[in-house]
Residue, then its C-alpha position, 0 to 999 in steps of 0.5 A: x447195678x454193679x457188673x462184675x470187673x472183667x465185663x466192665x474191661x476192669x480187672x479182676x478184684x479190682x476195687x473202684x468199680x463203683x466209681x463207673x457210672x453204668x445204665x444199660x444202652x437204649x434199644x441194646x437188647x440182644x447183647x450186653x451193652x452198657x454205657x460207662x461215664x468214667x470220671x476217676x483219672x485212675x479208672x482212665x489208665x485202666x482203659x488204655x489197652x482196650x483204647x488203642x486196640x479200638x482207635x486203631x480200627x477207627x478212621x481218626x487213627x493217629x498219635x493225638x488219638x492214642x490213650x497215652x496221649x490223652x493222659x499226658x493232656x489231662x495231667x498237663x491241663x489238670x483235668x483230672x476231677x473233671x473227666x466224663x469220658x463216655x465209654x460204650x461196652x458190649x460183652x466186656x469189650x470197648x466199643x465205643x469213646x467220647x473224650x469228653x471233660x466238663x467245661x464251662x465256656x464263657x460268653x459276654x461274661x456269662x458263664x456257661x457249663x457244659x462239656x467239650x473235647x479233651x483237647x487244646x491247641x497242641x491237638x491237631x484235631x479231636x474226634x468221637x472213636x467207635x469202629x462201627x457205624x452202630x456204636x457211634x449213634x449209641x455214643x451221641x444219645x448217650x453224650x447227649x442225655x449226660x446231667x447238668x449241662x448246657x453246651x456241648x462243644x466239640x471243636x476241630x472235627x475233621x469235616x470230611x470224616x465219616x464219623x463226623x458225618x455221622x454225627x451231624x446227621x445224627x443231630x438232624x435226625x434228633x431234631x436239634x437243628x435249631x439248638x446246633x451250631x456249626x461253624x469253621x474250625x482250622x483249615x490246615x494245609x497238608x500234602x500226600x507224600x509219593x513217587x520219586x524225591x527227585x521227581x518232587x525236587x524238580x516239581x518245584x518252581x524254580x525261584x522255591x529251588x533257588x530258596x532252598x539252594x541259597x539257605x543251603x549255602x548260607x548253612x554251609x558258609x556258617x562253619x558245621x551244622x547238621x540236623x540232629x534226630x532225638x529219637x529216644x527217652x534219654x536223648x530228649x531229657x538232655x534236648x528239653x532245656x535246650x526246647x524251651x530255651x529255643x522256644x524262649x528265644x523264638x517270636x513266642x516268647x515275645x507273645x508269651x506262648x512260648x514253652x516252659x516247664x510251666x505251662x501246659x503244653x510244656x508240661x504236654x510235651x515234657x510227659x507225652x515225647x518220652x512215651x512218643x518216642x517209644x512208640x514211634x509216634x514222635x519225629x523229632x530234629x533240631x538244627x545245630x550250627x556249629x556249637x548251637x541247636x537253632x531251632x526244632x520241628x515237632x511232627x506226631x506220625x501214626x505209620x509214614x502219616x506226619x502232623x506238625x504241632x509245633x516248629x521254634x527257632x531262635x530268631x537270632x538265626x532267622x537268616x538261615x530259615x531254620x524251619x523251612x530247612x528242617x521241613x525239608x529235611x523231614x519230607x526228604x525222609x518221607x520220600x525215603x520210606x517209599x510208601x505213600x505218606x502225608x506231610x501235614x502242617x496243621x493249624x491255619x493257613x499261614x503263607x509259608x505252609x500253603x508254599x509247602x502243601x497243595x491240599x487244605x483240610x477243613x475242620x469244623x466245630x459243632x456246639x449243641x445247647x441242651x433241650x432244656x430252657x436254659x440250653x435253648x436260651x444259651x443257644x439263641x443268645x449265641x445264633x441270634x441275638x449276639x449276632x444281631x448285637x454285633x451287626x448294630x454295633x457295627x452299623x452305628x460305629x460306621x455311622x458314627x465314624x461316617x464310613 
C-alpha cells in the first residue's frame, strides 16, 4: 500500500516513496496511523524537521537527541545500508521513533543478529522518542515484530526516565520476562547548577578551594594564558588540527582511543561541531598557555543543560590540571545565566568526576531475545548458561590455585 508523499511527511513529488516500508499500526482505527521502517540514509534526512519538532516535546530532549546529530553518527560509524529506523505516523505527522540500525552482536565467537541504538561511546545516553504515552507501546510492538532478528539491544537507557519506565512495563506486560535482560549501564556523575556563584565558591571544602588556588597560580606563573571559546564553524576548522593534535598527546593516544581523521568519532566531531555550534548545542574551550592550546573540553547543552562527552589535554602539561581548570571555567559560566542548569560528567564514575558532581545518574541496558527458537536459545545462553560456565570456571581456577 503506497500513501501519497505529504501523509508519509515526504514531500510532494518526491520519488522514493517505495523505499518506506509501510503497514498500518495494530489497534489504529479511529486515525491514520502507520508505522514507516526507514532504511535509505536519503529518506532519514527528510525526516529531520518533523524529528526535532517531535524530541522536543519529549522527555529525552537533548543535543545527542537531535536529528542532526544522528546523521553525523550514522556517516561517522558508516552505517547507512543498515538503517531500521521505525517511525510512527498519525495523520502525516510523526509521532513516534525508534533509533535503531541492524547489528550483529558477538557472544563466545557466536555471531548473533539483531538490532541496537543508533549510538556509541561518544552518546551520552539513547532512548526511544515519542511525546505521548500511546505512541511509545505502538512503538515497541512494532520494533518488536521487525524481520529477521534475534537480539534487541538497547544500551544506556536512562533509568529514572518515564519512557524507559514505559518500556520495561511494556515487556513485562508482553510476557517476555524470561527472554529480557536488564543490567546496569553507565552511572554518570552530574550536578544542578542554582543560586550564587560565590555562594557555590565557598560551598566547597577548603583543601578543593586551595586546589583550584594553587593551579591558578601556577597558570599565572607560566607567563599568559587564557581560555579560549570556539564558537563558530570557521573558528573550529582552524581549532580541529590542534584537537587531535592535543588528543594525540593525551593519555589516549597511549591507549589508541585518541582522535584523528580517522576514526569514527573523529570523523563524529569533525561532521557534527559545525552544525553544533550553529545551533547552540556545542560548548567548546580549550586552555592556551602562553603560545600553546593545552587541552580542550567538549560539553553537548540543550538550554543551560550541559554533558561533557569528551575532555583531552597534553599531558606535558599536566602539572596545570588543565581539565579541572576549564570545568571550572565551564560551570562559572553556568552560574552566570542565572537559571537553574545541570553540570553533567557523563560516562562512569571515576574519582576526580564525583570530586565535581553530587548526583549519580543511573542508566541501564535492556536486551530482548526474539519469541523465536533461536532468540530463546540466544538468551538462555547469555541469562543462564554462560553464567553458570563462568561460576565453574572461576571455582576451578580457585581450586586449582588453592585460594
Amino acid at each position: 500500500m503506497q500513501r501519497r508523499p505529504e501523509l508519509c511527511g515526504l514531500p510532494a513529488g518526491h520519488s522514493t516513496v517505495s523505499r518506506w516500508k509501510l503497514r498500518p499500526v495494530t489497534g489504529a482505527v479511529h486515525t491514520l496511523q502507520h508505522c514507516r521502517i526507514v532504511n535509505s540514509f536519503d529518506d532519514f534526512l527528510i525526516l529531520r524537521q518533523q524529528w526535532n519538532e517531535l524530541v522536543v516535546k519529549t522527555g529525552v530532549d537533548h543535543a545527542f537527541m537531535k536529528h542532526e546529530w544522528f546523521a553525523e553518527w550514522i556517516k561517522a560509524f558508516g552505517v547507512r545500508r543498515t538503517l531500521a529506523v521505525v517511525t510512527i505516523w498519525s495523520e502525516g505527522q510523526l509521532t513516534a521513533i525508534a533509533p535503531l540500525y541492524r547489528k550483529d552482536f558477538h557472544m563466545r565467537g557466536l555471531k548473533v543478529s539483531g538490532f541496537g541504538f543508533l549510538s556509541s561511546n561518544i552518546s551520552p545516553r539513547c532512548n526511544f522518542i515519542a511525546a505521548e504515552a500511546s505512541a511509545l507501546d505502538q512503538l515497541f510492538e512494532e520494533t518488536l515484530n521487525l524481520p529477521d532478528w534475534n537480539m534487541l539491544v538497547t544500551d544506556n537507557m536512562e533509568a529514572e526516565e518515564t519512557t524507559t519506565r514505559q518500556y520495561l512495563e511494556f515487556l513485562d506486560a508482553e510476557s517476555r520476562r524470561n527472554n529480557v535482560e536488564v543490567v546496569d549501564g553507565r552511572q554518570s556523575p552530574y550536578m544542578m547548577v542554582k543560586g550564587d556563584w560565590e555562594d557555590y565558591w565557598q560551598s566547597l571544602s577548603s583543601s578543593r578551594r586551595y586546589y583550584f588556588n594553587r593551579h591558578q597560580k601556577k597558570l599565572e606563573k607560566a607567563g599568559s594564558h587564557e581560555v579560549i571559546h570556539i564558537t563558530d564553524a570557521a573558528q573550529f576548522q582552524k581549532f580541529l588540527p590542534t584537537m587531535y593534535e592535543i588528543s594525540q598527546k593525551s593519555w589516549k593516544g597511549d591507549v589508541g582511543t585518541h582522535l584523528d581523521t580517522d576514526s569514527s568519532e573523529g570523523k563524529m566531531y569533525a561532521g557534527f561541531t559545525p552544525v553544533g555550534l550553529e545551533n547552540d548545542w556545542v560548548t567548546l574551550s580549550a586552555l592556551r598557555i602562553e603560545d600553546r592550546i593545552v587541552g580542550f573540553d567538549y560539553f553537548l547543552k540543550c538550554g543551560n543543560r550541559h554533558s561533557l562527552i569528551r575532555t583531552d589535554y597534553d599531558t606535558e602539561f599536566k602539572r596545570f590540571s588543565p581539565g579541572n581548570m576549564l570545568k571550572l571555567h565551564t560551570l562559572q559560566n553556568i552560574f552566570k545565566e542565572n537559571v537553574v542548569g545541570e553540570f553533567d560528567l557523563g560516562g562512569d564514575p571515576a574519582p576526580y568526576k564525583q570530586d565535581w558532581c553530587d548526583r549519580i545518574r543511573k542508566h541501564i541496558t535492556v536486551t530482548v531475545g526474539n519469541t523465536g527458537l533461536k532468540g530463546q536459545a540466544v538468551m538462555f545462553a547469555r541469562k543462564t548458561l554462560m553464567p553458570a560456565i563462568r561460576k565453574f570456571t572461576e571455582s576451578s581456577t580457585q581450586e586449582t590455585t588453592g585460594k
